[in-house]
N, C-alpha and C positions, 0 to 999 in steps of 0.2 A: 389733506387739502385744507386751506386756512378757512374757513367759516365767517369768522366774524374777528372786529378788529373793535375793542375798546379803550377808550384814551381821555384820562382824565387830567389837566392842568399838569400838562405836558407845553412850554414855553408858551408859542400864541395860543396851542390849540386849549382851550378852556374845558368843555366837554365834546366829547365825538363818540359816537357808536356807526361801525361800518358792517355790510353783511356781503361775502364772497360767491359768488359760484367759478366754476369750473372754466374751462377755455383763455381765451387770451381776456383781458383786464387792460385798459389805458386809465392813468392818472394823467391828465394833463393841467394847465395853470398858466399864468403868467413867471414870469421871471421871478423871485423874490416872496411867491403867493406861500411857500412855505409847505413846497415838497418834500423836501430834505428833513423838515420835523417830523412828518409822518412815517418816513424811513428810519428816522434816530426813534421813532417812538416804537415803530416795532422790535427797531434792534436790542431794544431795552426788554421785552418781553421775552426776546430769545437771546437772553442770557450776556451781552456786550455788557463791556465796563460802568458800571453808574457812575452818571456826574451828574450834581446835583444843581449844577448847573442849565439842565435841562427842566426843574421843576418851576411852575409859571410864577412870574411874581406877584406876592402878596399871598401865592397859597403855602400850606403846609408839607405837601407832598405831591408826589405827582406818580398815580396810577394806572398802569399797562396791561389790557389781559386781552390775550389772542386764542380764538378755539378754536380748533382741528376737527376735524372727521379723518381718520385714521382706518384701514385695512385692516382685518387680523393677520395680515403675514407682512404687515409693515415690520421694520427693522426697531421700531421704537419701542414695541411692545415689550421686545425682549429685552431693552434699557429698563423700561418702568420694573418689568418681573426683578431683574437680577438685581436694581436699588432699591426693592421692597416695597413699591408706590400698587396702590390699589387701582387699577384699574380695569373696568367690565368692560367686556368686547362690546362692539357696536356705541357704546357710549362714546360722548366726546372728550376732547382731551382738551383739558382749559390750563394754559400758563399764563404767571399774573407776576408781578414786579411794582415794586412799590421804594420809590427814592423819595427820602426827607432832605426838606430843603436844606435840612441843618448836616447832613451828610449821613452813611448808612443805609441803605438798601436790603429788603425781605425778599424773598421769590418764592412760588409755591407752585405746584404742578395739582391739579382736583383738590386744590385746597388742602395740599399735605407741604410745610415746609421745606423745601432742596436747596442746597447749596449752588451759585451763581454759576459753579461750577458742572454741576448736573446737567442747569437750566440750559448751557452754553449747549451741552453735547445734544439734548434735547431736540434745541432750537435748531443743530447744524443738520440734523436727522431730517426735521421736517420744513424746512426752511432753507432755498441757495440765493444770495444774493450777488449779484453780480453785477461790477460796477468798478470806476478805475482806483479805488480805497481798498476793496475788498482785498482780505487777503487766504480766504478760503477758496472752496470749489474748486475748478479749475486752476487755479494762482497757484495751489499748492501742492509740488511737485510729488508730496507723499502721496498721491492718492492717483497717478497718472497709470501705474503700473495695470492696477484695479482697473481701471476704465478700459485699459488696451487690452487687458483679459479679456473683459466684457465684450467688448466693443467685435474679436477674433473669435469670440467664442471658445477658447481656451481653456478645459478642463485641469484644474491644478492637482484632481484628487489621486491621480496612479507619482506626481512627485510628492506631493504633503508625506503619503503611506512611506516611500523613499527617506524621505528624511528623517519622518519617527523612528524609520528602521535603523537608518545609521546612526541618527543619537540615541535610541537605545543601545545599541552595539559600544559606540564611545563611551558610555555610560559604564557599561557592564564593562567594558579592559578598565577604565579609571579605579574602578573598585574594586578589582580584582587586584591591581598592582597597588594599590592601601594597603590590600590587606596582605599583601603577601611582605612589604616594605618591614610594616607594622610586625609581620609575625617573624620576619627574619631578626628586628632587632630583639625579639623575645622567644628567638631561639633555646637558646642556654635553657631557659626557664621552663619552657615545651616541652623541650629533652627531659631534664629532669620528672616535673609533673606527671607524663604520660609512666613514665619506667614506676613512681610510687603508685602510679593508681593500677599500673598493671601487677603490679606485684601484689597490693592490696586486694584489688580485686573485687570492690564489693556489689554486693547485688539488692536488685530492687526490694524492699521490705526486711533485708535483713538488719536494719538496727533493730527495728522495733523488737523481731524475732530474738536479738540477741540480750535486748532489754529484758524480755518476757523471763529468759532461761536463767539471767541474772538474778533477778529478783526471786524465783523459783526455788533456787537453790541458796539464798540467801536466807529467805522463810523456812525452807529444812534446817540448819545451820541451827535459825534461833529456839526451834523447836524439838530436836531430836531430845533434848535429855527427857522431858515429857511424855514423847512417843515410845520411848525404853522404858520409860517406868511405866507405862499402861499393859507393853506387852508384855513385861515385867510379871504383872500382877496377874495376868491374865494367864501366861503361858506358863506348861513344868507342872508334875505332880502337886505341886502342893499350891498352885495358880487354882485362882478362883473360877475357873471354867473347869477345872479337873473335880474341884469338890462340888461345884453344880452338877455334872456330869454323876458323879456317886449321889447327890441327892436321889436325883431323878431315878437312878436304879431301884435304892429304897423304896422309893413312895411306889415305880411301878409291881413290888410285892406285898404292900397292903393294898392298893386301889379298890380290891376286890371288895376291903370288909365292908365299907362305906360310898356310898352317891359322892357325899362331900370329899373323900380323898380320888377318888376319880378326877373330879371336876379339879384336885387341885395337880393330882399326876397330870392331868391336860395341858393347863395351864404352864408347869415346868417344861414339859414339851416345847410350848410356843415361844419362850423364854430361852430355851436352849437355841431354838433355832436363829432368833436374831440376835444370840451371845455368837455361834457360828458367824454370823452373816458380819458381824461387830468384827471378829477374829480378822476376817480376810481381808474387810475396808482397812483394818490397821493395817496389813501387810502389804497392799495397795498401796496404801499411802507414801507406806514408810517405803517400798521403792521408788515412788515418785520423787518423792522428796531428799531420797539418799543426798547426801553431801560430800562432794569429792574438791576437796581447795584446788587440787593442781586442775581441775576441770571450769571451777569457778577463775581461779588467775587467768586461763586460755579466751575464758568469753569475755570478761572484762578487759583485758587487752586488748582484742579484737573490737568490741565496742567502743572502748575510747580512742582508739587508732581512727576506726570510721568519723567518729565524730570530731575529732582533732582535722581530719583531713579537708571534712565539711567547713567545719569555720576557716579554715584556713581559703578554701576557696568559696568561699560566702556561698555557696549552694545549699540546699537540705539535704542529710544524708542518704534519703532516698533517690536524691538527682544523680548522684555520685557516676555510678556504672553511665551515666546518658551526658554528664559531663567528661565521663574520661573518652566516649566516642566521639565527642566533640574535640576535645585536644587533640587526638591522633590524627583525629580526619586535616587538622591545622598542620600537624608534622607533616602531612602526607601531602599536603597541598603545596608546604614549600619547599619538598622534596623533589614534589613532581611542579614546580611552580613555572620554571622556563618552557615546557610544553604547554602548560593550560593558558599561558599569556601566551604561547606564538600561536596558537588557535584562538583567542582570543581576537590578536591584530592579524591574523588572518580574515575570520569576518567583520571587524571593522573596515578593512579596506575592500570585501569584495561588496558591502551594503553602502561605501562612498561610491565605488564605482558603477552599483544601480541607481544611486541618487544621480550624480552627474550624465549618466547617461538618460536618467528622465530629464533634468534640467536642460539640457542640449536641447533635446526636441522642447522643450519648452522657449528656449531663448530660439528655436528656428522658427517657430509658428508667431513668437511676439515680431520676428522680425519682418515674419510674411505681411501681419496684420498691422505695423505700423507703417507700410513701403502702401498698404490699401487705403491707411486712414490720413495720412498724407496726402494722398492721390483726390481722396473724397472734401476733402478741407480746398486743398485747391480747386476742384469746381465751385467751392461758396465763395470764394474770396475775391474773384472775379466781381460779382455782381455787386458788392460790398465795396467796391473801392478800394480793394488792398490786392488788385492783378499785381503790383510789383514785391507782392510779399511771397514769404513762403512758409508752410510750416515743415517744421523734421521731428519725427517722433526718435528720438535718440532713447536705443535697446545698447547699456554698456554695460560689461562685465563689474562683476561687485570684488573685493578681494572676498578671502575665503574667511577670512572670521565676519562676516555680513552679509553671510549667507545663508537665506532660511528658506522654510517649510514653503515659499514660496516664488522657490528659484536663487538664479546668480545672476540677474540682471535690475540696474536701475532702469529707470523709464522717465521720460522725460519730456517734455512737448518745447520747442524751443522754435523761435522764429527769427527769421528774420527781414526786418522792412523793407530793403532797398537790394536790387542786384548786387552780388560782391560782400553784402554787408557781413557780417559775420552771426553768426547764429546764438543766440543767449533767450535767456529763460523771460517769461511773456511777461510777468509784470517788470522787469526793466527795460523792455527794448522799446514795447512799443508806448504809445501816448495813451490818454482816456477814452477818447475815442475809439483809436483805432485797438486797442482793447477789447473794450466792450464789444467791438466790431468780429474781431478775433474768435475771442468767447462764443459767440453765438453762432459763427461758421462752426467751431467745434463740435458745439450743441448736439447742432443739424445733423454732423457728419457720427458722432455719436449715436445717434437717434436718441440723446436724452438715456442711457447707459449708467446706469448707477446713483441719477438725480434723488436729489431728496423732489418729497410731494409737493412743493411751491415753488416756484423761481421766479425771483423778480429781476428784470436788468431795469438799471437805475440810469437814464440819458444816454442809451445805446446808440441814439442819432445825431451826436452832437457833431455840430459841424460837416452835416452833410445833409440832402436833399435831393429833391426830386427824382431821381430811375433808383437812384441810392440808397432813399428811407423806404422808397415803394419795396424795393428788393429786400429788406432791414424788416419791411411789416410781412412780407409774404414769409421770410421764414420764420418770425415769429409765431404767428397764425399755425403755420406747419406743426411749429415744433408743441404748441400748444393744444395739440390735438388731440382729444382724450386724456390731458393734464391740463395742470390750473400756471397761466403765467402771468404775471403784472407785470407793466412795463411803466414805467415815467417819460414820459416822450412831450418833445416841442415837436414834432414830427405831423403835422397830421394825414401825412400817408400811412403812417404807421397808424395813429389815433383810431384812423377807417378802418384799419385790418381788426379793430379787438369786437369781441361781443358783446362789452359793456364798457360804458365809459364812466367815470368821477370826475368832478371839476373841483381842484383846488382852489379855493381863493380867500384872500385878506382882508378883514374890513374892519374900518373903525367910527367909533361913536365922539372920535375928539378927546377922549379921556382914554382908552383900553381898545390897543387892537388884538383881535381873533384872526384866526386861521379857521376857515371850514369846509368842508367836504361834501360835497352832493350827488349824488347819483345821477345822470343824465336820462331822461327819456329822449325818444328818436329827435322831437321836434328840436331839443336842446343840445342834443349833439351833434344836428346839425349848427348849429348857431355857433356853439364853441370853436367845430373846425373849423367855420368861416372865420371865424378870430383869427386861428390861428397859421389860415392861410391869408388873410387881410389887416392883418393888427387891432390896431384900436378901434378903427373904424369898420365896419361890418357893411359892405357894398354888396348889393344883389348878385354882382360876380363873383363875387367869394361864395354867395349860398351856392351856386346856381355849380360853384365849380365844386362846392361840399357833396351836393347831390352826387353829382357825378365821379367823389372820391367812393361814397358811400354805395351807390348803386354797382360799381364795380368789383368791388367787396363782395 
């Protein structure tokens, strides 16, 4: 709901601060009093084209900020969330716009800079204008479908689930037949690759394994002359474990004479045993290490084969066995390729033909509920002066590439003025008037259906009167019921129907004229509507007949 409306050296108006509440709102004025600024100045705050041509002369700029009170499950929230704008629940929501006289335009939403472009989507959120310029709201045939959803109460969520089903299905053949196109012309290559990785054969960890035995036996190789000469020296009567072996016998047939050769027979004991323990690590070893070239040529082949085969397919030779599962499974798919694509467009068509059969019942119910909202339009348009009008909610088939998540039907509201006449879409058929008149039967018959939180119609009464604007106030009033509407009206059977009134009016000091805005208490709005059922002059019959617009009210 708009809050408050401020406007600085905006053409006449020089400075203005206005404050909003809820229900129906009359602007009324004389002719020329400079309604239309006030309208151009909001449009400026909600995001319309800058001309700098609107900023006052003699000033520098010219200043627009309009506040809102806002719901938490208003639709704008989730605009500010997803443009990254800060805003706290229950706070207001301030847009502000600023044109240099010298051209260029700022906008800002709580004081965060947005592009005009934002401000636009912002202002259409919380803001409908309606009027015979306008070419939003109502006017604009994208949004009609949405309303006669609403309007029918028409559940789209069992087809939306339909369609994702079938464009995933379309999805999934689409990329199925890539990849099978794709791997048929790299056939040839498949064949081959699979047959060397089968034959190859290699397995997870075996490079490294085969690295480990390489190197292994490469180290025996440079060390075996070494290992020979130690056992060499070691092993054979006349090896020095043989003559420690006769030491030790020796010494154990003196030990007796002396303490001291005891303790040293001991000692050759100890010494014998890790000479033993020495003996076997060498013969450990040296089978470890044994060197067999024709054993060493098998691993190194083996190992550079693996890793030859790795760079060749830019894998690491660990991936290898989990790449060659991956190529066969490629063989096998374009082997078995014309079965998995005719199940494939098997369910793509039986998920078209659950889409289309939700769609069906969907285009039956748009057709129920626009044959109602037809029906409900033409009881307002009787009272409104447009008994010779008609409207037709035209539900036509879409072609099939323009067909989405939300049906195969366009929607459309078309009218037409006179018996016979032919039926075309509302802002060419009819006039301003009878627009604006249109509009607001819609409204009604809507119940207000999808509305952003303010709607103003702009001279909804023009060129009509008496049982006319009375019927023009009573459904405004209606439709303003628990929402906030502004209306601009010469009207004042309409004027009487609002819960608050504003006087527009022009004045000048000879040098600078102003536009300014005032709020009316009861005493002054009576005064006004006697204006504006008396003119210039304000006759006691005009109050007397104000009273009695106002009293019926």
């Amino acid at each position: 709901m708009l809050t408050g409306l401020s406007i600085r050296d905006v053409v006449l108006i020089e400075a203005l601060d206005l404050s909003f509440s809820d229900g129906l709102g009359a602007l009324t004025g004389e002719t020329g009093a400079g309604k239309s600024i006030l309208l151009d100045a909001l449009g400026l705050a909600l995001g319309v084209r800058a001309d700098s041509g609107l900023v006052r002369q003699g000033a520098e700029r010219a200043v627009v900020s309009a506040t809102f009170d806002i719901p938490p499950s208003h639709p704008v929230g989730a605009l500010l969330t997803e443009s990254g704008l800060d805003a706290e629940p229950g706070e207001p929501l301030i847009v502000r716009r600023i044109v240099k006289a010298d051209g260029g335009s700022r906008a800002s939403v709580n004081d965060q800079p947005v592009s005009a472009a934002l401000l636009r989507e912002i202002g259409g959120l919380m803001v409908e204008i309606h009027g015979q310029h306008d070419d939003r709201g109502l006017l604009n045939a994208n949004g009609h479908r949405a309303l006669l959803d609403t309007f029918g109460g028409i559940d789209l969520a069992p087809l939306a689930a339909a369609w994702t089903d079938w464009r995933a299905a379309e999805e999934a053949l689409a990329a199925a037949r890539t990849e099978v196109e794709e791997a048929e012309r790299d056939r040839e290559f498949l064949d081959y690759a699979v047959a060397e990785l089968r034959q190859l054969a290699p397995q997870p960890g075996e490079e490294a394994e085969l690295a480990e035995s390489r190197a292994t036996m490469q180290k025996g190789d440079r060390i075996s002359g070494d290992l020979s000469e130690i056992v060499e020296l070691l092993d054979g009567s006349e090896g020095g474990l043989a003559k420690f072996r006769q030491a030790a016998r020796r010494a154990d047939r003196i030990a007796g004479e002396h303490e001291v050769l005891a303790e040293a027979l001991a000692a050759l004991d100890r010494a014998l045993i890790e000479a033993d323990l020495a003996e076997e690590k060498l013969a450990e070893a040296g089978h470890i290490l044994a060197f067999d070239p024709a054993r060493l040529d098998e691993v190194e082949r083996r190992l550079f084969d693996i890793r030859a085969l790795a760079r060749k397919h830019r894998v690491e030779p660990d991936a290898l066995s989990e790449f060659a599962v991956e190529m066969a499974a490629k063989l096998e798919r374009i082997e078995a390729g014309g079965a998995h694509l005719a199940a494939l467009e098997t369910d793509v068509a039986a998920k078209k033909t659950a889409y289309a059969k939700a769609a069906k019942s969907v285009h039956d119910k748009r057709t129920k509920a626009a044959k109602a909202l037809d029906t409900a339009v033409a009881a307002e348009l009787a009272p409104l002066k447009l008994d010779a009008a008609q409207l037709r909610t035209a539900v036509e088939p879409l072609d099939e590439d323009q067909w989405t998540a939300q049906g195969q039907d366009r929607v459309a509201f078309e009218i037409s003025t006179n018996p016979g006449a032919p039926f075309g879409p509302l802002a060419k058929i009819a006039s301003g008037g009878e627009l604006s008149r249109f509009i607001l039967a819609l409204k009604v018959a809507l119940a207000e259906q999808g509305g952003a939180a303010t709607m103003i119609f702009d001279e909804i009464d023009r060129g009509v009167g008496g049982a006319v604007a009375s019927a023009i106030g009573e459904r405004l009033a209606r439709l303003a019921e628990g929402a906030q509407l502004l209306v601009v009206t010469h009207s004042p059977q309409v004027a009487a129907r609002a819960g608050h009134q504003w006087q527009i009016a022009k004045s000048s000091d000879g040098l600078v004229t102003r536009t300014g805005v005032q709020r009316l208490d009861a005493e002054e709005r009576r005064e006004e509507i006697a204006r504006m059922l008396s003119g210039a002059e304000i006759t006691d019959e005009a109050r007397a007949q104000a009273d009695r617009l106002l009293e019926a009210m």
